[in-house]
N, C-alpha and C positions, 0 to 999 in steps of 0.2 A: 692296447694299441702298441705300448711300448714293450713288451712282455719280453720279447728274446734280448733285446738290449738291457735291462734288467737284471736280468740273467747273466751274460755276461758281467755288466759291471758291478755284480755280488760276488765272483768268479775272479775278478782281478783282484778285488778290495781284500777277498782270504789270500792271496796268492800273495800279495805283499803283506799282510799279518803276519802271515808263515816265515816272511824272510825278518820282518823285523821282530819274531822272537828270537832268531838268533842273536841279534844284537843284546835284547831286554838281557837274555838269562846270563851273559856276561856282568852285567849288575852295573849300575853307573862307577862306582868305587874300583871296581872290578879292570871297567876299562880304560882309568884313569890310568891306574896303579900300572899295567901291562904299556899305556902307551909312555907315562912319565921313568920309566924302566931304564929308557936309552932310546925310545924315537925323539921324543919333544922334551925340550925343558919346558916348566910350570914357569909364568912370569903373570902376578898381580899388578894390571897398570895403573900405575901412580899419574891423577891427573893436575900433576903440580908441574908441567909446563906453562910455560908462558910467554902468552902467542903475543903480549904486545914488544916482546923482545923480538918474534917472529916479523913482526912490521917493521921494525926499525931496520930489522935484515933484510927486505925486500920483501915481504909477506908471502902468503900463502896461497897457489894458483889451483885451481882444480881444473881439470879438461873431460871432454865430453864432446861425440859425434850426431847426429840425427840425421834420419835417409825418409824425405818425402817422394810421393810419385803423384808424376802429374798422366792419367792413363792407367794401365792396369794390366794386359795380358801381356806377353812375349807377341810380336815385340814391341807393340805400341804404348810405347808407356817413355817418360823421360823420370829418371831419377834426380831429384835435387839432393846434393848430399850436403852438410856441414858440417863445420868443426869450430869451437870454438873456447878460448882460455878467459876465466875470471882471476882478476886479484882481490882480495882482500886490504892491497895498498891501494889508493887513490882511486879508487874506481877502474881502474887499465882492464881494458879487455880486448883483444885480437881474436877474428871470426877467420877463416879463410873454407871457401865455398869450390864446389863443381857440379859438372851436370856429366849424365851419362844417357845415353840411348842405343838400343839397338837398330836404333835407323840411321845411325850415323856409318854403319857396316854397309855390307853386302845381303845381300838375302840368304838367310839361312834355314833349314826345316826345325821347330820347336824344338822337338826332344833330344836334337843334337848340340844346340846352342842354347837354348832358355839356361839350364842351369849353370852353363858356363858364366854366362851373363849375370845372375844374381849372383856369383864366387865372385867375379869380380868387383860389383859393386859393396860387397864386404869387404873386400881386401880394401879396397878403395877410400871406404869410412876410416879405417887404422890407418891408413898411409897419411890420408888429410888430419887428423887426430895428433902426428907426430911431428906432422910437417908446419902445422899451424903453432906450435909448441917450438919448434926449431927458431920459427920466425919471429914470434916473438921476445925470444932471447938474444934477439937481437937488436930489442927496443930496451927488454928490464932485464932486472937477475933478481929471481924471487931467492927465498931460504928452503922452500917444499913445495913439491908439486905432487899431486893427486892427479892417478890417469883412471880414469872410470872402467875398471874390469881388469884382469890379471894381463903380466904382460907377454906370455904363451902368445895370446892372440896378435899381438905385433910383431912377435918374430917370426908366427907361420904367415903372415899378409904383408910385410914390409921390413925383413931383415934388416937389409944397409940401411933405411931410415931410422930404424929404433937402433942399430949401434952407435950411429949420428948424434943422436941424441943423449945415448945414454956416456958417453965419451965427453960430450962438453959440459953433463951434469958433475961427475964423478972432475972433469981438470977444475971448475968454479964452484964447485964444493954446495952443488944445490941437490940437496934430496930429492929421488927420484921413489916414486912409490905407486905400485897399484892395487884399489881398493874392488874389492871381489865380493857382490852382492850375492850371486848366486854360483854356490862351491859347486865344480863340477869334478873333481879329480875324486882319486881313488887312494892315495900315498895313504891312508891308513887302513883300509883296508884291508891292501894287498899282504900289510907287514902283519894284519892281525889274523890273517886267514880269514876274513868274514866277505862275502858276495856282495859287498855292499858300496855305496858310495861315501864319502867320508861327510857331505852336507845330513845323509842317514843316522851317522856313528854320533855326529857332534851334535844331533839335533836334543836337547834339553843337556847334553854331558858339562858344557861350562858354566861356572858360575858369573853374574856379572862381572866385568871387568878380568877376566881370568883369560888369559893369554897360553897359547899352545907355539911354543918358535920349533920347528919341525930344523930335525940333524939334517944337513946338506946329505949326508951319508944314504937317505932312504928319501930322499926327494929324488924323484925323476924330475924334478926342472931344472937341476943344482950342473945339468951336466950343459944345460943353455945359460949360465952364469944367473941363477934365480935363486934368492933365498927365499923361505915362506915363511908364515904363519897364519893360525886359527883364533880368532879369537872373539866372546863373547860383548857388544859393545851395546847393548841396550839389556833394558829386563824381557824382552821377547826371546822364545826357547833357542835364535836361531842365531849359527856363528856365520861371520866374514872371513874372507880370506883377504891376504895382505902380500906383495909380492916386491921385493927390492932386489937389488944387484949383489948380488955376491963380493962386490968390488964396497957396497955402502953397508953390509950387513950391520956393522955396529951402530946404524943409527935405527933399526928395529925399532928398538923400545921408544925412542923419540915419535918415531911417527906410530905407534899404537897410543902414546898419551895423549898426540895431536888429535887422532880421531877419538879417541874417547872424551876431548873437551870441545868439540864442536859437533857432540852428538846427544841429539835429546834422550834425555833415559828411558823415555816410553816411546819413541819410536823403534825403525826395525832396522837400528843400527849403523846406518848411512849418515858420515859427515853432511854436515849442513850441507855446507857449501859445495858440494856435488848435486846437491835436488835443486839447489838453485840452478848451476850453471845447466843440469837436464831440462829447465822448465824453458832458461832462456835461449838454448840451443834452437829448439823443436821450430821449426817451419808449419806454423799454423796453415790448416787448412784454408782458412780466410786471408789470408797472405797469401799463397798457393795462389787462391784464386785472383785476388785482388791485384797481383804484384804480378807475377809472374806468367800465368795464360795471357795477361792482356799482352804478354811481350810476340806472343805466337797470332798469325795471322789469323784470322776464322775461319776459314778454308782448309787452312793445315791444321788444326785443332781438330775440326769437324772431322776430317778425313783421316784424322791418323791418333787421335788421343783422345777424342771425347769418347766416352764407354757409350754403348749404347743401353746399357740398365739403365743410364740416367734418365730417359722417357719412357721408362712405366710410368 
């Protein structure tokens, strides 16, 4: 039944074998030696921080966006977006929320305005992300703040707000840092000659605890004031990326020890307090419904956001 699909995807599965021999026959040792050469220095993290000195300095925030919908095609749908900051001091937490719709426009035809419309509702999650972080340093002043994903993404979705921000970390002396689940760049690649992605290259290459700080010199980020690093933070084959200001660069190592002691060693290397503040972001579907449709009248619901899959 499925036979030509099959086919293909035995057809893609050699076709990336094929690319990840090139990596293999470099040899793990191999592509240590060639990267620890003059791209990255080697850095063992030591996790002899200690975060209850972190508390006493304002503790440690993590932030984190979530985007529900209430609806579903272009353009009947309203996006609920949020953002919100945990501390590790006192419980302190600041939310700050929007809504977005394409009916709040003019009439437009799909294919010319749908995708504009979900760019902006992504721009939109980092600007709230940055903004709600802004605000609340206006209530506390933590010692580290964790932004959930690298901070590329907020310079191409909300420049002035992430200089905002990144300006009053750097004048009050609070660590600004973003932790990066999933590596999308290419900066070793490009310098090793390999077609590859660098989440490809580091996949099994670090040991735990084993830190890669990438030379400003062959970072394409270094030229939007980004320092990086690679580094292995659980016993799972798979590395993080780590991203600070070129302005805070020497507190690197500080915040790889931070995520390495508020990271379970068999999980997949995500500081605690990031899965938290993702679990308590999220706008449950039962909230969705419970909270927020009752606020739309049923007429307007019926007529402009209720799917009609829902009565099969």
């Amino acid at each position: 039944m499925y036979e030509d699909l099959i086919i293909k995807m035995r057809d893609l599965n050699n076709l990336i074998k094929e690319k990840s021999m090139d990596i293999d026959k470099r040899g793990r040792e191999g592509l240590k030696k060639e990267i620890y050469s003059g791209l990255a220095e080697k850095y063992m993290i030591d996790d002899d921080i200690d975060l209850k000195m972190y508390a006493d300095e304002g503790g440690l925030w993590a932030v984190d966006g979530s985007l529900n919908r209430i609806g579903s095609l272009y353009p009947h749908y309203i996006s609920v977006i949020d953002a919100l900051v945990i501390s590790t001091k006192g419980g302190f937490e600041h939310r700050k929320s929007s809504l977005y719709s394409p009916m709040q426009g003019q009439v437009q035809e799909e294919d010319e305005f749908s995708f504009e419309s979900e760019m902006y509702v992504k721009k939109e999650m980092a600007r709230l992300e940055v903004r709600v972080v802004i605000e609340a340093l206006e209530k506390e002043t933590p010692k580290m703040i964790f932004m959930d994903g690298g901070f590329i993404r907020y310079i191409i979705s909300c420049k002035e707000d992430f200089e905002e921000l990144k300006k009053i970390c750097i004048e009050r002396g609070i660590i600004l840092a973003g932790v990066i689940e999933e590596i999308k760049t290419s900066i070793l690649g490009k310098e090793l000659d390999l077609k590859a992605y660098d989440r490809e290259i580091l996949f099994s290459l670090l040991d735990y605890k084993e830190a890669m700080l990438i030379n400003d010199e062959i970072n394409n980020k270094a030229e939007e004031g980004i320092t990086s690093a690679f580094a292995r933070t659980s016993t799972k084959p798979y590395a993080i990326g780590v991203d600070i200001s070129t302005e805070q660069k020497h507190f690197m190592k500080d915040v790889l020890k931070t995520i390495i002691k508020l990271t379970p060693k068999d999980s997949r290397g995500i500081p605690i307090i990031l899965d938290i503040v993702d679990k308590k972001v999220k706008i449950t579907d039962e909230l969705k419904q419970r909270v927020l449709v009752k606020e739309l009248d049923k007429d307007v619901y019926d007529r402009y956001f209720n799917e009609v899959r829902n009565f099969r």
